[in-house]
C-alpha positions as CSV (number, residue, x, y, z in Angstrom):
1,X,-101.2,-174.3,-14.6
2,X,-101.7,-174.8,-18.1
3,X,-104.8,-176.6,-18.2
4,X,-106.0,-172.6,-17.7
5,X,-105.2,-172.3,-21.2
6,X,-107.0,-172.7,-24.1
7,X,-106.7,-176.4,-25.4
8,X,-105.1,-174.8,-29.2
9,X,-102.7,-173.0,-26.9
10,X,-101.8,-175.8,-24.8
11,X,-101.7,-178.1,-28.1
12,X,-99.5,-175.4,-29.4
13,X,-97.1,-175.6,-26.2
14,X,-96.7,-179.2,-26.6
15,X,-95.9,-179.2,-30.6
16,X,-94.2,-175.7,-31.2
17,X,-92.5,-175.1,-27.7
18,X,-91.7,-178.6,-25.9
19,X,-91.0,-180.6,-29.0
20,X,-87.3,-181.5,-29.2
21,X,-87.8,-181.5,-33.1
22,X,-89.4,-177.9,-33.6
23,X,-87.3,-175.5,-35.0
24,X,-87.3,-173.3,-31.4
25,X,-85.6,-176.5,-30.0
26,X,-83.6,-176.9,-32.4
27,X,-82.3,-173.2,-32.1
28,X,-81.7,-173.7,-27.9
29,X,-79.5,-176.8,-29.0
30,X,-77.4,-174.9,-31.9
31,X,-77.1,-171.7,-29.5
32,X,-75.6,-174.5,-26.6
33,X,-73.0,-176.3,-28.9
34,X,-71.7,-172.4,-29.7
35,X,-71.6,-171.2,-26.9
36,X,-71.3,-173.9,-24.1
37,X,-73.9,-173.0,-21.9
38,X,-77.5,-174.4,-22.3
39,X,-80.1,-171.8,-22.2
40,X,-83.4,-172.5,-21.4
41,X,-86.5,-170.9,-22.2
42,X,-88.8,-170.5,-19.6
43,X,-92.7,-168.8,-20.1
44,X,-95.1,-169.0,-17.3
45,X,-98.1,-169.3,-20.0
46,X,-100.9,-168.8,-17.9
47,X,-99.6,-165.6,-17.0
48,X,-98.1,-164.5,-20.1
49,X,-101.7,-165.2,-21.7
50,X,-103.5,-163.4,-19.3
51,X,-101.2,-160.2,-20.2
52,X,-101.4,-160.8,-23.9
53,X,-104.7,-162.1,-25.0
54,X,-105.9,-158.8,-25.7
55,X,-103.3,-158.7,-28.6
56,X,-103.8,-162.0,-29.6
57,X,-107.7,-162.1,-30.3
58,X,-107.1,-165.6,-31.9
59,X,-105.7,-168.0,-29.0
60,X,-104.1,-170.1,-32.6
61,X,-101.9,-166.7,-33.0
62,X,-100.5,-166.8,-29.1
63,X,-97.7,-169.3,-28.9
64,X,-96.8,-168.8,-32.8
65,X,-95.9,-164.9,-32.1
66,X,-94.0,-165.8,-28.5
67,X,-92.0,-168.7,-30.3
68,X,-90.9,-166.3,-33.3
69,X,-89.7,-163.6,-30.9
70,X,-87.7,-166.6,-28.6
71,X,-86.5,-168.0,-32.0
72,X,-85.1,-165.1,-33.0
73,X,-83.7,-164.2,-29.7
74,X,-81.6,-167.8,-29.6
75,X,-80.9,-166.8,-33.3
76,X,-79.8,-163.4,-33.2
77,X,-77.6,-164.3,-30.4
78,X,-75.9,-167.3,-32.0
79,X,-75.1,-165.2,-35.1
80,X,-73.0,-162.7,-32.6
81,X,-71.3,-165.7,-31.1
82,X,-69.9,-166.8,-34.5
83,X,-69.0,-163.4,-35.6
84,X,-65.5,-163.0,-35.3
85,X,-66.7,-159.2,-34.9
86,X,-67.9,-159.2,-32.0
87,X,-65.0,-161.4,-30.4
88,X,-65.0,-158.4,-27.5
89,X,-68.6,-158.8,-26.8
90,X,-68.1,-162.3,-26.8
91,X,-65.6,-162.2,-24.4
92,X,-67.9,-159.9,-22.1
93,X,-70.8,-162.3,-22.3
94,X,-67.9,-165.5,-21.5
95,X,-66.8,-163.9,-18.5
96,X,-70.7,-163.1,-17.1
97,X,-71.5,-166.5,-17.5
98,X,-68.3,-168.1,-16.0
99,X,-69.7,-166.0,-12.8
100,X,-72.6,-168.5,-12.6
101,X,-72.9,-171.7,-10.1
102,X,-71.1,-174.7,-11.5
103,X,-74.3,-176.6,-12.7
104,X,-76.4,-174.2,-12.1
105,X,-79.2,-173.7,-14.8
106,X,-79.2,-170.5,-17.3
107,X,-82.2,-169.4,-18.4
108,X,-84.6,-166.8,-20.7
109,X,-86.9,-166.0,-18.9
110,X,-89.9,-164.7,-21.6
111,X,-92.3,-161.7,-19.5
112,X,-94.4,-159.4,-20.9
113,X,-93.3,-155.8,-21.5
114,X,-94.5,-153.8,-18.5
115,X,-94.7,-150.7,-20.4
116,X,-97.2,-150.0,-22.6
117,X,-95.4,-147.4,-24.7
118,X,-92.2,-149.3,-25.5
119,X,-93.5,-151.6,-29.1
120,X,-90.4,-153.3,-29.7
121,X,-89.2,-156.6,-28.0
122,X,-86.1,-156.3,-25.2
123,X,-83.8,-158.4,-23.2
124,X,-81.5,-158.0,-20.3
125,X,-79.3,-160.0,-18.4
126,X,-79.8,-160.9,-14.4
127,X,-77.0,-161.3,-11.9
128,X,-79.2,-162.5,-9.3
129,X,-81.4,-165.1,-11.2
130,X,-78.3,-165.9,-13.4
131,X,-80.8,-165.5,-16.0
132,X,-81.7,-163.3,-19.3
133,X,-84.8,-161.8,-19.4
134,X,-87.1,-161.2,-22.9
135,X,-89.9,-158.9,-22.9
136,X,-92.8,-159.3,-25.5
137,X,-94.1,-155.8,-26.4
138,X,-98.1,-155.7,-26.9
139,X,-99.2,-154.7,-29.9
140,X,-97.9,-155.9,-33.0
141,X,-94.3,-156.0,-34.3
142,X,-93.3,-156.4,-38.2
143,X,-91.8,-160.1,-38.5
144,X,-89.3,-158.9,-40.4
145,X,-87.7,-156.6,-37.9
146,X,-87.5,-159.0,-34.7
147,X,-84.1,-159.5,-35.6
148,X,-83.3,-156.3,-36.2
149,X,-84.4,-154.9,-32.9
150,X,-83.2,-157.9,-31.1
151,X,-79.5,-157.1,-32.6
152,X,-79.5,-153.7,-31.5
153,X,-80.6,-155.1,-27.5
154,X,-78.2,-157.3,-27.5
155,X,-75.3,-154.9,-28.4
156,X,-75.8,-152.9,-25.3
157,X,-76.6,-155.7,-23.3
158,X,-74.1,-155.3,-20.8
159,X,-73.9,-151.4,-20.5
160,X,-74.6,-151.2,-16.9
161,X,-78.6,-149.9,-16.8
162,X,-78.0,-146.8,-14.8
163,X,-74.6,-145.9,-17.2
164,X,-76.7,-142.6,-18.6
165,X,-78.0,-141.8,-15.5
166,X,-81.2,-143.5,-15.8
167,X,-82.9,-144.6,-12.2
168,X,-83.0,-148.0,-11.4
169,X,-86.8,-149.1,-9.5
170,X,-87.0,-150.9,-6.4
171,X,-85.9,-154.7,-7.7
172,X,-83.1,-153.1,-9.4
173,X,-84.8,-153.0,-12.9
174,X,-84.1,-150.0,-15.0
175,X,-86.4,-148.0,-17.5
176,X,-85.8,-150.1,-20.9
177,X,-87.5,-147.0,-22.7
178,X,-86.0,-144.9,-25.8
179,X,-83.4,-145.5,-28.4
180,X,-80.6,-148.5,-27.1
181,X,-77.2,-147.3,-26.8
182,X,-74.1,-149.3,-28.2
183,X,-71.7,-151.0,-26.8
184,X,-68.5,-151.9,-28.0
185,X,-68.3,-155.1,-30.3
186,X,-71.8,-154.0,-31.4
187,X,-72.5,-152.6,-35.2
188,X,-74.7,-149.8,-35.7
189,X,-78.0,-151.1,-37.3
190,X,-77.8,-148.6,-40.2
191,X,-74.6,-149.2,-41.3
192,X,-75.4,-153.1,-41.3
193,X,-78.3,-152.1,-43.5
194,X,-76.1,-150.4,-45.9
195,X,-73.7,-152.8,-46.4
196,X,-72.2,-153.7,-49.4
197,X,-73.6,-157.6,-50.3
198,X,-70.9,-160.4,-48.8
199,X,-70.1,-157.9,-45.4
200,X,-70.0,-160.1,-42.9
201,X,-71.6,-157.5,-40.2
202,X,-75.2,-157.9,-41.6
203,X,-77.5,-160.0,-40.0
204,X,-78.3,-162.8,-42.3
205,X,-82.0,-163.4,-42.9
206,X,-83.3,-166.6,-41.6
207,X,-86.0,-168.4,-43.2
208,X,-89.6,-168.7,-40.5
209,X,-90.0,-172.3,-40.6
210,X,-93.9,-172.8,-41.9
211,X,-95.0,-174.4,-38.0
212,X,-94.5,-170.8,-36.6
213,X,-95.8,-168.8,-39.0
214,X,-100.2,-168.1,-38.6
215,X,-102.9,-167.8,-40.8
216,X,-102.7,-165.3,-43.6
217,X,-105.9,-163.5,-42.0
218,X,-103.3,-162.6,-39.2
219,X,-99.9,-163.2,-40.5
220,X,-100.7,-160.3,-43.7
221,X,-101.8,-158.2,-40.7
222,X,-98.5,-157.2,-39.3
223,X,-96.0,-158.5,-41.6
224,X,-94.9,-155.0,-43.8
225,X,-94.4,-153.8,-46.6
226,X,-98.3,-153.4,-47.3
227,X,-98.4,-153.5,-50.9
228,X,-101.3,-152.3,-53.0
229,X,-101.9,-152.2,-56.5
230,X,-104.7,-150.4,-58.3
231,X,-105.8,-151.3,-61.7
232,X,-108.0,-148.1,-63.2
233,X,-110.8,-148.2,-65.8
234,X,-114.2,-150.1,-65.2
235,X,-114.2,-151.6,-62.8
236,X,-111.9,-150.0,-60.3
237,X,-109.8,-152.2,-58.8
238,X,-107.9,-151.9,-55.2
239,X,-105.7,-155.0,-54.6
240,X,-104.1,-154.8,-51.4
241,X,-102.1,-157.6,-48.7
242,X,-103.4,-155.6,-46.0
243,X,-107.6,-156.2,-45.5
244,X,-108.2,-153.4,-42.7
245,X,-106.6,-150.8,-45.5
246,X,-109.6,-152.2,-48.2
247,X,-112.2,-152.0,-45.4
248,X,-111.7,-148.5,-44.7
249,X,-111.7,-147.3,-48.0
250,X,-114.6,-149.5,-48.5
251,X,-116.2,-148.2,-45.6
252,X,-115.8,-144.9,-46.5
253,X,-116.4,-144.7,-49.9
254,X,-119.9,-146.4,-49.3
255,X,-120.9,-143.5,-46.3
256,X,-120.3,-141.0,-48.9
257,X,-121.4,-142.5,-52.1
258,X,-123.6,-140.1,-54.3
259,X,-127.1,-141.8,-54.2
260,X,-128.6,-143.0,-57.7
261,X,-131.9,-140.7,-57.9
262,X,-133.3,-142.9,-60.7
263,X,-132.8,-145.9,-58.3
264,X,-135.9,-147.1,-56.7
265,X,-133.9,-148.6,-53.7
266,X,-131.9,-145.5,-53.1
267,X,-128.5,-147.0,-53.5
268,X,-125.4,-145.5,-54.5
269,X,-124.5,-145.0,-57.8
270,X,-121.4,-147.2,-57.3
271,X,-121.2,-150.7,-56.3
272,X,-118.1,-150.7,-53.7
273,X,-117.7,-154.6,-52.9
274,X,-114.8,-156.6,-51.0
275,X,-113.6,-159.6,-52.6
276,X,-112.4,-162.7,-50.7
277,X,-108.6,-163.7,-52.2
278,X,-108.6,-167.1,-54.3
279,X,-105.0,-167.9,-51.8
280,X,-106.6,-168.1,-48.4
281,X,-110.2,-168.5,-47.0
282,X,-111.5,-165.3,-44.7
283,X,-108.8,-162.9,-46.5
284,X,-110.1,-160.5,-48.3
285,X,-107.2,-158.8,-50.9
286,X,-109.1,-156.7,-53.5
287,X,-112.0,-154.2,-53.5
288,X,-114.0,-154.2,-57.0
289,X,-115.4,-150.6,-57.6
290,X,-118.1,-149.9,-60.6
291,X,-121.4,-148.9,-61.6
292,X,-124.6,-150.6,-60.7
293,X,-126.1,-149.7,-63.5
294,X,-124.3,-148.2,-66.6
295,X,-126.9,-146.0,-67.6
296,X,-124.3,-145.3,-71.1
297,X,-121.4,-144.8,-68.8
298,X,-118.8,-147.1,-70.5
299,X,-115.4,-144.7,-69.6
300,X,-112.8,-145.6,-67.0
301,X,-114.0,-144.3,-63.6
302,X,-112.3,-141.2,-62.3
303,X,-109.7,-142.5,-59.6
304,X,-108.7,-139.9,-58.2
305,X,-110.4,-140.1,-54.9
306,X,-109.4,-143.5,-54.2
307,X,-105.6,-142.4,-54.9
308,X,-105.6,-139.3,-52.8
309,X,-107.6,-141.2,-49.8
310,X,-104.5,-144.0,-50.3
311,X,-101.8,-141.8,-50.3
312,X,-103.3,-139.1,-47.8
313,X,-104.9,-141.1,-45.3
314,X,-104.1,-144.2,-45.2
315,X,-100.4,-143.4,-45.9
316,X,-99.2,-145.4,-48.3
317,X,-96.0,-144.3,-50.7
318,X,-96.5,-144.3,-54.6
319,X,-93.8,-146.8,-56.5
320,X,-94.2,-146.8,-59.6
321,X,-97.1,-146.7,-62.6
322,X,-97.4,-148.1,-65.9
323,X,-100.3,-148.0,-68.1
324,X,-103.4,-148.9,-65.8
325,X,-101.6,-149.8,-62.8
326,X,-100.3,-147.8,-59.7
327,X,-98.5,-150.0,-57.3
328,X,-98.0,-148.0,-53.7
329,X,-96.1,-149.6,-50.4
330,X,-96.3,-148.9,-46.7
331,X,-93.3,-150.0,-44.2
332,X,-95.5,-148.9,-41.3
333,X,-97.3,-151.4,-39.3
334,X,-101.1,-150.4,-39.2
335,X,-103.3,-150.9,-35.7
């Protein structure tokens, strides 16, 4: 029952989820006039919650994150649907759901992925349930590529699950692990990428509408690229859109820190301080580095450290530079 839940995720159920004007609604009913068949989305919350909470820490993140993946799923499969492309797959998916009771009820069933080690969303259709099934991956999942992966399970949606030989467990459910095959009607994901601009094969981008879309403590989190941007001299600055990336250079540089023997307090010689971003309470987006005391010192510090530790530990791929400024990027999503 939902009064298990939270009340900001239950508040979020009944504004984001249930509302007939929120922009996951609004999806379900462009997806029915398409196709012809309503699908409904279905979460058992409680039990969704239980699974998920320890990847949402922040109960205000939960239903934000599940509606984004559903979104997209309605989305993604709406796009095939008027893609005269895919008019074979179309056909496929026509015929399946001709197969279903006369006024019986489709659904999308949203579960929890049962495997720990697959991080990207998948979906699969049921004979017996007459229903599609969406699995949320734990851990988190660059906004930005929900569609892409979403595209690439729905192209080999209805390769039979045992085609390659893989085993299918006792309820007839077979191992969604490893790279998706493709089926015919479907477009390879790097050749959509490397379309020319006005091909009609890549996915458009669709806008998040601003209801689904979390604080920028959590959103900056896992939305790539990370960019940072260092500004040398003195002081040092490390601007970054990724606050766990400033903390553990911040961290580290203030374990290590050569200790000021003239100070009476025994501190370091450099002052290594986060700074909370002017945009958004609780986000911090720059770390200021410089001497506490300038003892004559009036030269740029020597940056070096800072960029090899950003480049060689935290990962993070040099752009480009021009006078003071180093900009670097990372496409990874960091734990």
């Amino acid at each position: 029952m939902t009064s298990e839940l939270p009340l900001k995720i239950r508040v979020d159920i009944r504004d984001l989820w249930n509302n007939v004007q929120s922009p996951l609604q609004q999806s379900v009913a462009s997806l029915a006039e398409t196709l012809g068949h309503k699908i409904v989305p279905q979460v058992k919350w409680p039990t969704l919650w239980g699974n998920l909470k320890k990847d949402f820490s922040d109960p205000e993140t939960f239903v934000p994150g599940i509606v984004a993946y559903t979104t997209a799923w309605y989305e993604q499969l709406n796009w095939r649907l008027e893609n005269d492309a895919f008019a074979e797959w179309t056909e496929t998916l026509l015929s399946v759901l001709s197969k279903t009771s006369t006024g019986a009820e489709i659904t999308l069933e949203i579960q929890v992925q049962s495997s720990p080690s697959v991080s990207v969303p998948r979906t699969v259709w049921s004979d017996a349930s007459n229903s599609f099934h969406l699995f949320i991956p734990h851990g988190p999942v660059s906004s930005s590529s929900i569609a892409s992966y979403l595209e690439q399970e729905l192209g080999q949606l209805f390769i039979p699950a045992n085609s390659d030989g893989k085993e299918l467990d006792e309820e007839g459910w077979a191992d969604v692990g490893g790279e998706p095959r493709l089926s015919a009607g479907s477009v390879p994901l790097s050749a959509a990428r490397g379309s020319k601009p006005g091909n009609d094969l890549s996915p458009p981008r669709t806008l998040p509408a601003i209801t689904s879309l979390t604080r920028p403590s959590d959103l900056l989190q896992a939305t790539t690229p990370y960019i940072l941007i260092i500004e040398t001299g003195n002081p040092l600055l490390v601007q970054c859109s990724h606050q766990k990336s400033l903390e553990v250079l911040a961290q580290y540089l203030n374990k290590w820190g050569k200790i000021n023997k003239n100070d009476g307090q025994r501190r370091n010689i450099f002052a290594v301080d986060l700074v909370e971003s002017d945009f958004a309470v609780g986000v911090n987006d720059l770390l200021r580095i410089e001497p506490r005391v300038s003892y004559g010192r009036t030269g740029p510090i020597n940056p070096t450290i800072v960029l090899a530790f950003i480049e060689g530990i935290l990962g993070y791929k040099f752009m480009h530079a021009s006078s003071n400024r180093f900009v670097y990027r990372l496409d990874d999503v960091l734990r």
